[in-house]
C-alpha positions as CSV (number, residue, x, y, z in Angstrom):
1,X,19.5,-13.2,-13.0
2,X,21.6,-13.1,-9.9
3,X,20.3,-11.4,-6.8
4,X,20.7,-10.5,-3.3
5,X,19.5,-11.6,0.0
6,X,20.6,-9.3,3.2
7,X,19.8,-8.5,6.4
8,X,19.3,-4.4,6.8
9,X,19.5,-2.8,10.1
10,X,18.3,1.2,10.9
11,X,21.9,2.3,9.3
12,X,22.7,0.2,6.4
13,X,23.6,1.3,2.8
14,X,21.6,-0.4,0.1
15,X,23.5,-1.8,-3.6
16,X,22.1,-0.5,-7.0
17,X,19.6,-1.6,-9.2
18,X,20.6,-1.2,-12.6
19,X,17.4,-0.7,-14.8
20,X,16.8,1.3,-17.6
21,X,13.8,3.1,-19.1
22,X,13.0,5.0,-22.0
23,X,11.4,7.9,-20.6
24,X,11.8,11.6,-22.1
25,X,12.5,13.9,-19.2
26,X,9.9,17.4,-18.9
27,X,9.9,20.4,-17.8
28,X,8.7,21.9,-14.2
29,X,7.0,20.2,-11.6
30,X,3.2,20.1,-10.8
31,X,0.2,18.2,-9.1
32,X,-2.7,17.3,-11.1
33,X,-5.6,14.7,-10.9
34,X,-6.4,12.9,-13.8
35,X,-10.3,11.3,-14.1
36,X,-11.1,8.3,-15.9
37,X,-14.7,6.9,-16.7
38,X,-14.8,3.5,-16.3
39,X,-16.6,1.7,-19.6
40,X,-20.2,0.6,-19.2
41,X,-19.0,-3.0,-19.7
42,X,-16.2,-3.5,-17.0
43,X,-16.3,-6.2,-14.9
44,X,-15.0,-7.1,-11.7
45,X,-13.4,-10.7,-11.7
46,X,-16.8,-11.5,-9.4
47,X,-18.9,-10.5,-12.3
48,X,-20.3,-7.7,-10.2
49,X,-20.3,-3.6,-11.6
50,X,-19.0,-1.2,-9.7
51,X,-21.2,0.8,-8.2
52,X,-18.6,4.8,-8.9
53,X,-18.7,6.1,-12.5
54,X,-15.0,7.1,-12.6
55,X,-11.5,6.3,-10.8
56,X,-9.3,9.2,-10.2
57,X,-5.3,9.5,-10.0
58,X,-2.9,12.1,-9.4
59,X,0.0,12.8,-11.3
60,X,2.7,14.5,-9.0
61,X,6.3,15.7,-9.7
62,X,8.1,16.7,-12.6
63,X,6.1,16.9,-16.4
64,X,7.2,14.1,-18.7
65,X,10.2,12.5,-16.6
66,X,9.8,8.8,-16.0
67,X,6.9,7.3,-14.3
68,X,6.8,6.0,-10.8
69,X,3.5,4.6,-10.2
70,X,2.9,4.4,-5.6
71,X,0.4,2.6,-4.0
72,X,0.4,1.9,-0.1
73,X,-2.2,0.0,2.3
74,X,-6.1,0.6,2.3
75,X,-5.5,4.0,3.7
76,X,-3.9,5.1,1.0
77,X,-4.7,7.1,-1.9
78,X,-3.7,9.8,-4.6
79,X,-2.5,12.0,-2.6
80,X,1.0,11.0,-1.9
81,X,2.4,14.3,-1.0
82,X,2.7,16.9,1.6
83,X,3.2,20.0,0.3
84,X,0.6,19.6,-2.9
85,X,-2.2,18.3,-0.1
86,X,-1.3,20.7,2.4
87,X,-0.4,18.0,5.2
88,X,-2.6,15.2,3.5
89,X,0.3,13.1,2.2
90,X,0.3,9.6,2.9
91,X,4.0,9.1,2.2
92,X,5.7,12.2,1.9
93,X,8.2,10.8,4.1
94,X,9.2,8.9,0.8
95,X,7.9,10.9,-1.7
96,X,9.2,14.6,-2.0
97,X,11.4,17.0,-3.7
98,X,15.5,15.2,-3.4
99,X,13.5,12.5,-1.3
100,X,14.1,9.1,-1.7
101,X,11.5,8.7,-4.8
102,X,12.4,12.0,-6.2
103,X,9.7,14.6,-7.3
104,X,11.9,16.8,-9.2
105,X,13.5,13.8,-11.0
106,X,10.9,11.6,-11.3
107,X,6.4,11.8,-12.0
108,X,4.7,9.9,-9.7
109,X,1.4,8.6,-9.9
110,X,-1.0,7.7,-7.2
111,X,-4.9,6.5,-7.2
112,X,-7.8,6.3,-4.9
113,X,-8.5,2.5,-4.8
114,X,-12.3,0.9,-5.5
115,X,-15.1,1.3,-4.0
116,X,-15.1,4.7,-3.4
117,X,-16.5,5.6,0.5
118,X,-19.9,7.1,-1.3
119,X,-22.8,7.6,0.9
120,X,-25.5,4.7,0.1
121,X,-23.0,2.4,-1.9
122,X,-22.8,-1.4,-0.8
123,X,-19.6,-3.8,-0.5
124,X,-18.3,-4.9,-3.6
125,X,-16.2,-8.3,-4.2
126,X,-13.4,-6.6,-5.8
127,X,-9.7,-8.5,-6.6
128,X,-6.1,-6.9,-6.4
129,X,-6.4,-7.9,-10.2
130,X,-9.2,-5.7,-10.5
131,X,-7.6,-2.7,-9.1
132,X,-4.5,-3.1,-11.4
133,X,-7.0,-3.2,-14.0
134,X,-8.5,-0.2,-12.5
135,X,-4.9,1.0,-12.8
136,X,-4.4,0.4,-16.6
137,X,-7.3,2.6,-17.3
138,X,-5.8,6.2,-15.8
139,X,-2.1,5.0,-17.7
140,X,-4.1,4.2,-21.2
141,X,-5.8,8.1,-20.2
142,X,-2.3,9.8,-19.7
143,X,-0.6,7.9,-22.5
144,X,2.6,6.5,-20.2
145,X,1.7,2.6,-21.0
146,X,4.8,1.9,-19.6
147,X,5.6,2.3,-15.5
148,X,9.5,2.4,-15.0
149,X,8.4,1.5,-11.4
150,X,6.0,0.6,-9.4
151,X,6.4,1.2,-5.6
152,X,4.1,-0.6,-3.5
153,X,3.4,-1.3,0.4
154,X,0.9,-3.4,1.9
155,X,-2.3,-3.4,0.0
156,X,-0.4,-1.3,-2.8
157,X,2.5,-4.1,-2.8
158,X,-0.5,-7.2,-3.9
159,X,-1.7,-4.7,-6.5
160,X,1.9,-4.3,-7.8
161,X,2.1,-8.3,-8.0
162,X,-1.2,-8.3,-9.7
163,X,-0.3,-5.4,-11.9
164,X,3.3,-7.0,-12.8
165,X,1.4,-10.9,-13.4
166,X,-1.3,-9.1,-15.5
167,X,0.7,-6.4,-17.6
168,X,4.2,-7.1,-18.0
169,X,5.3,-5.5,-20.7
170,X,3.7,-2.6,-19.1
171,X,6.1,-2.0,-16.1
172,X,10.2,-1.9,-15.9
173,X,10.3,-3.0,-12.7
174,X,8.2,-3.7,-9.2
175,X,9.5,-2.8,-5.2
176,X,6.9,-4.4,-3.0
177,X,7.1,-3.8,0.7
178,X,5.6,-6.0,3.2
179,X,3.3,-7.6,0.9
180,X,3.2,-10.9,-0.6
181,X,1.5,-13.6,-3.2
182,X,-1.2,-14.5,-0.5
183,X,-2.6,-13.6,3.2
184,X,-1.5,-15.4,5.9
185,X,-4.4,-17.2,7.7
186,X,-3.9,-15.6,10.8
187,X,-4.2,-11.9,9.6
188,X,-7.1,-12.7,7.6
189,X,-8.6,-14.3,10.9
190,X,-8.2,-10.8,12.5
191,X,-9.1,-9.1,9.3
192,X,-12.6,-11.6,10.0
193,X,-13.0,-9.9,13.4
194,X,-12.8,-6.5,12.1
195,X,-14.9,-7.0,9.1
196,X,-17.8,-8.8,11.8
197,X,-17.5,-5.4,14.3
198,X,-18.4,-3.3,11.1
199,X,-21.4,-5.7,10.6
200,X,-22.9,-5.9,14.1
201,X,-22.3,-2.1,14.1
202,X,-23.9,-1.6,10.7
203,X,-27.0,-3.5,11.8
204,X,-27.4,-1.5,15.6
205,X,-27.2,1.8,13.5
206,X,-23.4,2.6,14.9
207,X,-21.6,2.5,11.2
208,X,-19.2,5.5,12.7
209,X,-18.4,3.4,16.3
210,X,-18.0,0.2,14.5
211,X,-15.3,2.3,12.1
212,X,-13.3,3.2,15.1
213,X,-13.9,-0.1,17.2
214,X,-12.3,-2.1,14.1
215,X,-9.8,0.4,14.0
216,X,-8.8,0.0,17.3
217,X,-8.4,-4.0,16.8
218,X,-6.8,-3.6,13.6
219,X,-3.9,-0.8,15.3
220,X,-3.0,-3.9,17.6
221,X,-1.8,-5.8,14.6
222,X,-0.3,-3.3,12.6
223,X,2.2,-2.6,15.7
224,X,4.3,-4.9,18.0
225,X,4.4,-6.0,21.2
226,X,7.1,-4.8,21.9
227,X,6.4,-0.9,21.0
228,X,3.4,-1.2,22.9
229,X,5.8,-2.0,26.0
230,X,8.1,1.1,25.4
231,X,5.1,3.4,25.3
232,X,2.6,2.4,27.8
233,X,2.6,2.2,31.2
234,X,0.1,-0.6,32.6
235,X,-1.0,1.1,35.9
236,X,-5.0,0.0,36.1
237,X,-7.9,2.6,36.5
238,X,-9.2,3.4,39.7
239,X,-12.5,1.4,38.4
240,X,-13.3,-2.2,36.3
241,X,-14.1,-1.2,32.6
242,X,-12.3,2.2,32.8
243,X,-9.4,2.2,29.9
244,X,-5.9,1.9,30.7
245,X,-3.6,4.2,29.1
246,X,-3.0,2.0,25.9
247,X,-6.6,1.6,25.6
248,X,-7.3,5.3,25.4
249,X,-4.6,5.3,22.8
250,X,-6.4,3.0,20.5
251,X,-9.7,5.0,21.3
252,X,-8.5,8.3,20.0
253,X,-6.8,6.7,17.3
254,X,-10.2,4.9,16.1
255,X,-12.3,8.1,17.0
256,X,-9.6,9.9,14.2
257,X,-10.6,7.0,11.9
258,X,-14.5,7.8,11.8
259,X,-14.5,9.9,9.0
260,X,-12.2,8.7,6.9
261,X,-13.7,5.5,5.5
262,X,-17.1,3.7,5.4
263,X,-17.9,0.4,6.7
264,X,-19.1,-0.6,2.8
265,X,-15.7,0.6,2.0
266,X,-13.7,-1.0,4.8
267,X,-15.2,-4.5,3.6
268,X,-14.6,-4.6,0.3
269,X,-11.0,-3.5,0.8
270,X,-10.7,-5.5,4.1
271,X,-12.4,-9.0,1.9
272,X,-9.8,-7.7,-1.2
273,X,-7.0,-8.2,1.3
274,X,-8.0,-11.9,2.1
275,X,-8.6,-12.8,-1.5
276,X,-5.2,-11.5,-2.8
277,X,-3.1,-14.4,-4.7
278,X,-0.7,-14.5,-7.4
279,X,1.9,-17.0,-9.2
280,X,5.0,-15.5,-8.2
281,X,6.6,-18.0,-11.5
282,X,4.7,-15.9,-13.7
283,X,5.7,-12.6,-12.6
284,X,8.7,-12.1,-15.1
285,X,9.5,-8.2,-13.6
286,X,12.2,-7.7,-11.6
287,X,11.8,-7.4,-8.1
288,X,13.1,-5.6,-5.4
289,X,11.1,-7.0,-2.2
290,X,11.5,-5.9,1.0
291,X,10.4,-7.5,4.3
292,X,10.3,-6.7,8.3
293,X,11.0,-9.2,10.5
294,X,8.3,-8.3,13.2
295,X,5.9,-8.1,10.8
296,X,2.7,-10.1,11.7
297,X,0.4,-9.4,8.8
298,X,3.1,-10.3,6.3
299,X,5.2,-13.0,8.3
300,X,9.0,-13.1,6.7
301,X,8.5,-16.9,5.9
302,X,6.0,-15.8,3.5
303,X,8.4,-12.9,2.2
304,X,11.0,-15.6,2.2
305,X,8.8,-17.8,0.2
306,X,7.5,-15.1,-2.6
307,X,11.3,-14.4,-2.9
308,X,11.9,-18.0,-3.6
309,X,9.7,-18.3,-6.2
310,X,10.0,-15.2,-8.3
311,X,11.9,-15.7,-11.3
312,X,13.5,-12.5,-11.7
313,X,14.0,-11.3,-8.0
314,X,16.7,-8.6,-7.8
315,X,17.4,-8.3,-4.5
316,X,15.5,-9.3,-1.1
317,X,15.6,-7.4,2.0
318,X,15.0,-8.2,5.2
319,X,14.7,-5.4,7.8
320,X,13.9,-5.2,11.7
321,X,11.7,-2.8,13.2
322,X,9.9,-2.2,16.1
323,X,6.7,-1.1,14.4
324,X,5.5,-4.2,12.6
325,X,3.9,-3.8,9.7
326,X,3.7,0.0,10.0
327,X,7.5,0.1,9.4
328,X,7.5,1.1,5.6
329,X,5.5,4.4,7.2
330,X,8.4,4.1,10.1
331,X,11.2,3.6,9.1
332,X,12.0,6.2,7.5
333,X,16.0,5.7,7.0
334,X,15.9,2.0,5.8
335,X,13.6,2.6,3.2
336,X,15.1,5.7,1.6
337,X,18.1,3.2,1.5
338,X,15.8,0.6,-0.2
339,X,13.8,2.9,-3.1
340,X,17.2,5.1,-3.9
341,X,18.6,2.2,-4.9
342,X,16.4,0.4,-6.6
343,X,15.3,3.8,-8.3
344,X,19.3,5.1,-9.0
345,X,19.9,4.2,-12.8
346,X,16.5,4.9,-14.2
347,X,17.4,7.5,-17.3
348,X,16.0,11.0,-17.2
């Protein structure tokens, strides 16, 4: 298969994908959970149980049209969409009525990754394989074994590999955005620092400060250097171990984080990160992979070399931005380009 490799900036138009489902278009749009128990005898690929009884999805859009499964980073979960969550929507700058991954064309599905953040629960050793397993159980539920995409960014993107290397007779095509077939050594050394904070806070009795300290590291590598400049002045406190103004900053945007996640939680997903590897040779979906240039978490060379390697690559992207890995949450403009296109010939 031929593909593309291009350079996008901020304004840029992106080329088709021509793919081609089998989907039977519904009636009517609506948001609705779907709950799965998972069976007594699954396994993660560590041999361990999980420790939750159930995963839970959410179908949004319209009833019956094609399927659009979206996963993002560890943040994430099922609920995708700002005006069914009331302001709660991860990525409802992508996903929306007429928006780029359209909710009155197509059904999306999202999901709340394992472990859940449940009070008393302990990190588990759980594998982007596993959550695409995960995954398979809420499609089997809702009867849609075939996905005519799946969208994913960040974490969501290494599940999408996994999903595609595991099951792929069971998805039409994959869009991954700033993820690849591995970690880079460098982000899982400051993955390592984050994951030791929530330790060392665990055992002081600080879970909640040790939440928003690691979230304070990890906001430094999601961003660049060079937003940091354009935002922050660097006149120093009156007083040694007062915060300057991109300190406080990072405080308030840790002290937001406290409740949102567990430290149990943050370390599974955190360790999942680090473990994530497939064989991009066997992934025989087509791809559409997109990657930003001042990305430090997912460097382009290792975009560059997933592309290489992936037998059916459509088309690879490479975008700049000044926000890093956060982009795909950013840049708004450049990836509406991106999913349209990829998304513009699936049959209703």
């Amino acid at each position: 298969m031929a593909f593309d490799t291009e350079t996008l900036s901020r304004t840029q138009s992106a080329d088709p994908l021509c793919r081609r489902t089998a989907h039977l278009a519904g009636r009517g749009n609506e948001a609705a959970d779907v709950t799965v128990a998972i069976p007594a005898d699954f396994r993660l690929a560590s041999g361990e149980r999980l420790g939750q009884r159930q995963i839970v999805g959410r179908l949004h859009g319209r009833v019956g049209a094609p399927l659009i499964v979206v996963a993002g980073g560890i943040s994430a979960g099922r609920f995708v969409h700002r005006t069914e969550t009331n302001g709660l929507g991860w990525w409802s700058g992508a996903v929306s009525i007429r928006g780029p991954i359209d909710l009155s064309r197509f059904q999306v599905l999202a999901f709340d990754y394992a472990p859940e953040a449940a009070e008393g629960s302990k990190p588990v050793t759980i594998t982007t394989h596993d959550q695409a397993r995960l995954l398979g159980l809420i499609l089997d539920r809702i009867g849609d074994p075939v996905v005519s995409a799946f969208v994913g960014c960040s974490y969501g993107g290494m599940i999408g590999l996994a999903f595609a290397e595991l099951f792929p007779d069971r998805i039409d095509q994959l869009v991954v955005v700033s993820a690849a077939h591995r970690a880079h050594p460098q982000a899982t050394a400051w993955r390592g620092i984050q994951r030791r904070i929530l330790q060392l806070a665990q055992a002081a009795g600080r879970p909640e400060d040790g939440v928003a300290l690691a979230r304070e590291l990890a906001m430094t590598t999601y961003r660049t250097a060079e937003e940091f400049a354009d935002r922050f002045e660097t006149t120093a406190p009156t007083s040694a171990g007062q915060a300057y103004p991109v300190c406080e900053y990072l405080t308030a945007r840790g002290k937001a984080y406290r409740a949102h996640t567990t430290p149990d939680r943050w370390l599974s997903l955190s360790d999942s990160i680090d473990r994530h590897t497939v064989t991009p040779e066997a992934i025989r979906t087509p791809v559409t992979l997109v990657g930003f240039t001042s990305d430090r978490l997912v460097p382009i060379d290792d975009i560059r070399e997933l592309a290489a390697r992936l037998p059916r690559l459509f088309r690879l992207v490479e975008a700049p931005s000044l926000y890093g890995h956060d982009a795909f949450l950013k840049e708004d403009e450049a990836v509406a380009a991106i999913l349209r296109a990829a998304l513009k010939d699936i049959d209703q």
